[in-house]
N, C-alpha and C positions, 0 to 999 in steps of 0.2 A: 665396915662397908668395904667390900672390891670392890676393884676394879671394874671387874664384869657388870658386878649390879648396877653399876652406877649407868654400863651402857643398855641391858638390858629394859631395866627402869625409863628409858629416856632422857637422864638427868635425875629423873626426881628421887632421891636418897628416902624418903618416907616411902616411896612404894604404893603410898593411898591410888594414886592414878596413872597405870604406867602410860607412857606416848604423852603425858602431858604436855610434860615441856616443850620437846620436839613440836607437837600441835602451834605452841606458841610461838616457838623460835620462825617456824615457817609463815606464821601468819605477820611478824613483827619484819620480815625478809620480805615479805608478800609489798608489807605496806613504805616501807622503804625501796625496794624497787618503785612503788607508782610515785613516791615523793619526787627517785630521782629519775624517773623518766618523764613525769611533768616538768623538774627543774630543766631536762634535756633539751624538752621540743619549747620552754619559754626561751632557754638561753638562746636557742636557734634561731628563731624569733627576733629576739634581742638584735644578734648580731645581724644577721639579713637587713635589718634596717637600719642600722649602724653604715654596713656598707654600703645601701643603698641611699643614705645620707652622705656620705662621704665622695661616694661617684657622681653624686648629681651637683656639687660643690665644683669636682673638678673641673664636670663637664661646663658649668657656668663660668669660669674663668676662662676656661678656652674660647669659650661663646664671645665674649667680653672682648678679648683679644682679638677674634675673627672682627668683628664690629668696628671695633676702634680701627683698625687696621685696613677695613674697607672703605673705612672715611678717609684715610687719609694716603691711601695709595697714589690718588691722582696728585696729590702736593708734592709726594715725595718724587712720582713719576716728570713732574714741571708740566702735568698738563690742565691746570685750571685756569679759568677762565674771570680773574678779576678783573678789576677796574683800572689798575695800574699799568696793564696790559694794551687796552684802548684806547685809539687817541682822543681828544677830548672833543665835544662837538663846543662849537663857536656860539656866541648866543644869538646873531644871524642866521642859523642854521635851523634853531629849536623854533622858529617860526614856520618853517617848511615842512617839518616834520607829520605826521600825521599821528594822532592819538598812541594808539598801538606797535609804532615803529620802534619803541625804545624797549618793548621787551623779548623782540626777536635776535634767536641766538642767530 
């Protein structure tokens, strides 16, 4: 066998069917591309929600942070409004009062 025959042939060294091989080769490349252009757009997939797991993670601790942070702004600022702050009323006093008086800021 040539060289030549071998390319003439397609491969096939018997000769029974030429272009055979090549037929196959291409249809075997055929179905290997769709394998790995399926694995392509799953992996893409994959990842897309990989990072959109990962960003909405971050974005929750920041959130978390903002929150906590807005509770406690006015403590850190001195400007709340406790009980330690007011002077106390007398128990003389809590007679005169009227129902409602004691939850006005």
């Amino acid at each position: 066998m040539k060289k030549t025959d071998h390319v003439e042939n397609g491969g096939n060294s018997a000769g029974a069917i030429p272009g055979a091989v090549v037929v196959s080769e291409i249809k075997g490349q055929a179905a290997r591309s769709l394998i790995a252009r399926r694995t392509r757009w799953l992996e893409w997939i994959v990842e897309k929600g990989i990072f959109l797991v990962s960003l909405s993670a971050i974005l929750m601790v920041f959130l978390i942070f903002a929150f906590v942070g807005r509770e406690a702004l006015p403590v850190a600022l001195g400007k709340t409004n406790n009980a330690r702050a007011q002077k106390p009323i007398k128990p003389e006093e809590i007679a005169g009062l009227s129902p409602g008086a004691a939850f006005v800021l």
